[in-house]
C-alpha positions in Angstrom: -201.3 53.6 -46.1 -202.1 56.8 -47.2 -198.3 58.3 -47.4 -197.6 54.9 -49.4 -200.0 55.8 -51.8 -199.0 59.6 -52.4 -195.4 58.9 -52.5 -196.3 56.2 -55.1 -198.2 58.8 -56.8 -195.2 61.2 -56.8 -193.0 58.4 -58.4 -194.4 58.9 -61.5 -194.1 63.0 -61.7 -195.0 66.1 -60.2 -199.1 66.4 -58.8 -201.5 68.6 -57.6 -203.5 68.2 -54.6 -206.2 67.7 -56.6 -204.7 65.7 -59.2 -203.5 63.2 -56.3 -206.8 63.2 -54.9 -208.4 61.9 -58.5 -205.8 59.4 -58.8 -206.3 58.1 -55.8 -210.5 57.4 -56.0 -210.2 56.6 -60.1 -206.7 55.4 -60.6 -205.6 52.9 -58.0 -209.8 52.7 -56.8 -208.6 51.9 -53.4 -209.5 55.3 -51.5 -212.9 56.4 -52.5 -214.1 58.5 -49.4 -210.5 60.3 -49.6 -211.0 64.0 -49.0 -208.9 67.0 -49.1 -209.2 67.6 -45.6 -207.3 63.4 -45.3 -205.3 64.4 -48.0 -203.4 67.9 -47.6 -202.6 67.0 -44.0 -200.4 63.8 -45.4 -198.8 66.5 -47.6 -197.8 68.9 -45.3 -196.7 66.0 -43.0 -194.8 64.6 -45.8 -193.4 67.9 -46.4 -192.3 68.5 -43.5 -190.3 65.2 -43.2 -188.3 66.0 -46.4 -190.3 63.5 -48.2 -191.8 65.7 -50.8 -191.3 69.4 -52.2 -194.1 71.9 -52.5 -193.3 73.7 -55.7 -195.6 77.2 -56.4 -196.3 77.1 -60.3 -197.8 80.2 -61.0 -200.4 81.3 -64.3 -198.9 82.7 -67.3 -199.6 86.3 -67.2 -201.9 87.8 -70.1 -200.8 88.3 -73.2 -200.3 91.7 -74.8 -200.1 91.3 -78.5 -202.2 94.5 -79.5 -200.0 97.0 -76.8 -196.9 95.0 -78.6 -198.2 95.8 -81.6 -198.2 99.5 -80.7 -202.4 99.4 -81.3 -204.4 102.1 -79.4 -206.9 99.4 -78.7 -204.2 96.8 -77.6 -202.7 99.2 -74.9 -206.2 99.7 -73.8 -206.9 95.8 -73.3 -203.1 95.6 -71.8 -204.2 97.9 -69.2 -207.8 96.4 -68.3 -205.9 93.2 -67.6 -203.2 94.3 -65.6 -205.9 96.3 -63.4 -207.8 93.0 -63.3 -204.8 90.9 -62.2 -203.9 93.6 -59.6 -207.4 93.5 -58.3 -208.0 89.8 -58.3 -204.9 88.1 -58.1 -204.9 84.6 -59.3 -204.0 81.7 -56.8 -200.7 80.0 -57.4 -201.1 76.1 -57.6 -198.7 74.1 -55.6 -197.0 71.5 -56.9 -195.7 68.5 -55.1 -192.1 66.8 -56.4 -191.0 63.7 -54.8 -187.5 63.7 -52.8 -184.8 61.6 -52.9 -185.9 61.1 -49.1 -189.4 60.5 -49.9 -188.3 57.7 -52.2 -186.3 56.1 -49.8 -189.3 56.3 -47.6 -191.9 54.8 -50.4 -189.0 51.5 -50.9 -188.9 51.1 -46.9 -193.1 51.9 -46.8 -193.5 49.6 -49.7 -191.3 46.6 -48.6 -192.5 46.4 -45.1 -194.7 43.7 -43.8 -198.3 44.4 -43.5 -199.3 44.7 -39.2 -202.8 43.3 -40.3 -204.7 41.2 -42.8 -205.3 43.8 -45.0 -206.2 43.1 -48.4 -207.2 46.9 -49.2 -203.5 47.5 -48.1 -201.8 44.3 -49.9 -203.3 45.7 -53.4 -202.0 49.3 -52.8 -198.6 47.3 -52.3 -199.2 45.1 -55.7 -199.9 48.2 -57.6 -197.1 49.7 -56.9 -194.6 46.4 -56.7 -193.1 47.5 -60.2 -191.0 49.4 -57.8 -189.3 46.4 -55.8 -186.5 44.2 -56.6 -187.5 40.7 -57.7 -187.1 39.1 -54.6 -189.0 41.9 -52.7 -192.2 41.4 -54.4 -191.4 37.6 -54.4 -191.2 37.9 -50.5 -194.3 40.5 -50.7 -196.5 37.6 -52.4 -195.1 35.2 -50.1 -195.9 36.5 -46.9 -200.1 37.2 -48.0 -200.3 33.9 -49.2 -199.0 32.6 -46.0 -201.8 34.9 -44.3 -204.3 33.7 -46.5 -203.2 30.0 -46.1 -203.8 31.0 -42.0 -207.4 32.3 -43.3 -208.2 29.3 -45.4 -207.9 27.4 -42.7 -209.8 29.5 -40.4 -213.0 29.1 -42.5 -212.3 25.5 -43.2 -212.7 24.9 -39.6 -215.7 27.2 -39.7 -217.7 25.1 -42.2 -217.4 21.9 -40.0 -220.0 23.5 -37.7 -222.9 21.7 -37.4 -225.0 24.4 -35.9 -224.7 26.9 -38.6 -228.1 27.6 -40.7 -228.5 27.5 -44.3 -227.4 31.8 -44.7 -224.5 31.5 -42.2 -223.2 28.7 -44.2 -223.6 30.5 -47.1 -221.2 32.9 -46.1 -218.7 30.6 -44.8 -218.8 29.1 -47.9 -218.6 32.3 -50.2 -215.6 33.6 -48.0 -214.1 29.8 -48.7 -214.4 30.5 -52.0 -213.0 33.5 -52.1 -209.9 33.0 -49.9 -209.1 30.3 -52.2 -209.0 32.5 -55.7 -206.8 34.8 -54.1 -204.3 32.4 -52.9 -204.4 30.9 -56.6 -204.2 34.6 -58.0 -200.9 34.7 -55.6 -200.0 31.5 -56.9 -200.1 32.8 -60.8 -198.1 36.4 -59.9 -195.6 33.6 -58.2 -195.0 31.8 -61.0 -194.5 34.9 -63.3 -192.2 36.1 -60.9 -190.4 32.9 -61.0 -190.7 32.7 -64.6 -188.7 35.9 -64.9 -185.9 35.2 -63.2 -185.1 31.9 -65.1 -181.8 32.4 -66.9 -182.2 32.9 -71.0 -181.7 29.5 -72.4 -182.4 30.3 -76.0 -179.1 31.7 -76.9 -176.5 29.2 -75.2 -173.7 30.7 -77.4 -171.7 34.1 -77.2 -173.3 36.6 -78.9 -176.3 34.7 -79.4 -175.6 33.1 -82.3 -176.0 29.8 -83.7 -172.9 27.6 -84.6 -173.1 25.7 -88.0 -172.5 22.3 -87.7 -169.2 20.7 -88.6 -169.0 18.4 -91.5 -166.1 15.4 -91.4 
């Protein structure tokens, strides 16, 4: 999950590690306990696959407007910071660009069915479905509402227990409840989908435009 979610990252432009590692706990607020020592791992095992690019941007060196200038003072400053750069180099930050592999990888990543009943994973897939064809995200939808149906009927079966107190109930009933709104959140996403792909019937005519009527 974590490759899916950096290489969805990546579609979108060029990251730091750091940046990606924001993005990740604010932006898609599916990987809060994600740390560096998760996260540069991935990258260099994505980078090694050919699925992203490291890229070293380096800091603009100092300016040196007074020693262009010709001014005692100016050639003076010039020098202080090249002996200061020398001394303490500043670190390069690297860059990570998206391949055309690593897109083909984020498609097939993206697109595959889910091994478990896992919504943390489903909504990483959502967030990103902007990236699928039509009829992958229809068939994306499809296949957690079918797990979900499985589900419902799980706790269903569950709440006919007789021998369940009133806190254990509780909780079968909540999770009901729950279960339920997802499958009808599913059910709304469905009928965009759908919605979309209806053919434009409000221009019947070529070009769009309407024919005046014919008088006898």
């Amino acid at each position: 999950m974590l490759d899916l979610a950096i290489l969805g990252l990546l579609q979108e432009g060029d990251l730091h590690g750091y940046e990606i590692r924001r993005r990740l706990r604010d932006s898609l607020g599916l990987m809060a306990n994600i740390s560096f020592g998760s996260l540069y791992p991935a990258l260099a095992r994505l980078e090694s696959a050919g699925a992203v690019r490291g890229i070293e941007a380096g800091t603009a060196s100092p300016l040196a407007t007074g020693a262009a200038m010709g001014s005692l003072s100016g050639e003076l400053a010039a020098l202080r910071s090249k002996r200061t750069a020398i001394a303490r180099p500043k670190k390069s930050k690297k860059v990570y660009r998206i391949t055309d592999a690593g897109r083909a990888l984020f498609t097939e990543l993206l697109a595959a069915p889910a091994t478990s009943d896992d919504a943390r994973g489903f909504s990483l897939r959502v967030s990103f479905a902007k990236y699928l064809t039509p009829e992958l995200r229809v068939s994306l939808l499809q296949r957690r509402r079918t797990q979900l149906q499985d589900r419902l009927s799980e706790v269903c079966t569950a709440a006919q227990r007789n021998d369940l107190d009133i806190y254990a109930r509780s909780v079968v009933d909540h999770t009901t409840q729950g279960v339920r709104q997802d499958i009808a959140w599913l059910d709304a996403l469905l009928d965009a989908e759908r919605e979309r792909s209806r053919p434009d019937l409000t221009h019947p005519n070529p070009g769009g435009q309407t024919m005046a009527p014919v008088n006898d």
